[in-house]
C-alpha positions in Angstrom: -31.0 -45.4 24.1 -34.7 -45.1 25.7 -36.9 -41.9 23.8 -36.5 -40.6 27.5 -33.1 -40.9 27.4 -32.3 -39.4 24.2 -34.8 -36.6 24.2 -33.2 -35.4 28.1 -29.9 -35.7 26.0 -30.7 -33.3 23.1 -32.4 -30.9 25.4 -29.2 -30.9 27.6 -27.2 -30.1 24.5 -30.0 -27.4 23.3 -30.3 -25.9 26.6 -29.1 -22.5 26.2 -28.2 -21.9 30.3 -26.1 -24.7 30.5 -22.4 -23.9 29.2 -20.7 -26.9 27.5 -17.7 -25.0 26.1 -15.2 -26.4 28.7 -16.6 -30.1 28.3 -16.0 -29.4 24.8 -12.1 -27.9 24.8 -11.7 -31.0 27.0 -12.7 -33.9 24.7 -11.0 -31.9 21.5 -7.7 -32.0 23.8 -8.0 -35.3 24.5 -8.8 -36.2 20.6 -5.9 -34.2 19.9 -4.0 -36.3 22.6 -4.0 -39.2 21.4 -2.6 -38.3 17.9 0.8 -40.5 17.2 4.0 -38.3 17.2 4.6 -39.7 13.8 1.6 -38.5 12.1 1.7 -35.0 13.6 1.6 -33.7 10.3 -1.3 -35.0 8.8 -4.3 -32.9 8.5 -7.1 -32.9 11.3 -10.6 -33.0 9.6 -13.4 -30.6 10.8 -17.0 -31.6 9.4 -20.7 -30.3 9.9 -23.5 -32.1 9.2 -26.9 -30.8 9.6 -29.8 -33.6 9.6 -33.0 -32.4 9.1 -35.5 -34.9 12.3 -38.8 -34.6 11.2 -41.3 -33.8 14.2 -44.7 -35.4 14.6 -47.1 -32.8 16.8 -47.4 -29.1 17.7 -45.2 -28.4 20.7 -41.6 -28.5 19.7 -39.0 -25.7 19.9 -37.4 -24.7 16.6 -40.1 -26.8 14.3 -40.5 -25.9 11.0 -41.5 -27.0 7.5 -37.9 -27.5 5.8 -36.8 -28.7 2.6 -35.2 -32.0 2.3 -33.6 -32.6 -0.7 -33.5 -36.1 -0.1 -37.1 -37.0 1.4 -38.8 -39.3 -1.2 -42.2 -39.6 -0.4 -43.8 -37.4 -2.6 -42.6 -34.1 -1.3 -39.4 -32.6 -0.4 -40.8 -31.3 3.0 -40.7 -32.0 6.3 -41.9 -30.4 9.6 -39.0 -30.9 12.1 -35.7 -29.0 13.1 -32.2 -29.1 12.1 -29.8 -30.8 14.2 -26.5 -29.4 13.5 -23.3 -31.1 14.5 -19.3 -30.2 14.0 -16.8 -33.7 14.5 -13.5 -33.7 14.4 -11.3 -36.2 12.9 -8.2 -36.9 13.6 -5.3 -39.6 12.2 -4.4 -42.5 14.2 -2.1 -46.1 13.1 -4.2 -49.1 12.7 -2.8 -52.1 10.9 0.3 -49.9 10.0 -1.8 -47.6 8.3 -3.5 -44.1 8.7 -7.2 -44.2 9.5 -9.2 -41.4 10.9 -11.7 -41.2 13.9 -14.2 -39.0 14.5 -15.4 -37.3 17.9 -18.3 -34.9 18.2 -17.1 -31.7 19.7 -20.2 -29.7 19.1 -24.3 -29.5 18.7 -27.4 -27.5 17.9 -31.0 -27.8 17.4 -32.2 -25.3 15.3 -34.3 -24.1 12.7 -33.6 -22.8 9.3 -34.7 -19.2 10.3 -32.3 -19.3 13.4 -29.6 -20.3 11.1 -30.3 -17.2 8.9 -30.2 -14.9 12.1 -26.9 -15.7 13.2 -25.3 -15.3 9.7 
């Protein structure tokens, strides 16, 4: 994907005015959809992962100096923003056995400070 491209696609997701709730119930009803009768009963998996992207430059939104436990270049921080996303996994057959995919059902940019707000 082009830097255009991707950086219209996170601002999309980040853009507070646009509602992505029911594009959202509609690809978790799909993922759910698609789940074989016969494994009806095994668990569906929800996951967050927040990746810190470090930011080169002055004018982004919800930049930050964070720490990164895992940066190894001689210091454990970063200026950048969090990108937080929720998947969801659920079971399907392959081979005759149970394997799980994933599908993204939610996003946000945000910053460590924003995160404490909304606790």
């Amino acid at each position: 994907m082009s830097g255009f491209k991707l950086k219209s696609y996170y601002f999309t997701l980040n853009e507070s005015r646009i509602d992505l709730t029911e594009w959202l119930k509609n690809i978790i009803n799909m993922a759910l959809s698609i789940i074989p009768l016969k494994l009806k009963e095994q668990p569906i998996i929800l996951s967050v992962d927040d990746t810190m992207v470090e930011k080169y430059g002055e004018n982004f939104e919800n930049s930050e100096l964070l720490f990164d436990h895992a940066k190894h270049n001689g210091s454990n921080y970063l200026k950048g923003h969090c990108f937080i996303s929720l998947m969801l996994s659920i079971p399907v057959l392959e081979n005759n056995q149970i394997r799980y995919i994933s599908f993204p059902v939610g996003y946000r940019i945000t910053s460590f400070q924003e995160i404490i707000k909304s606790i």
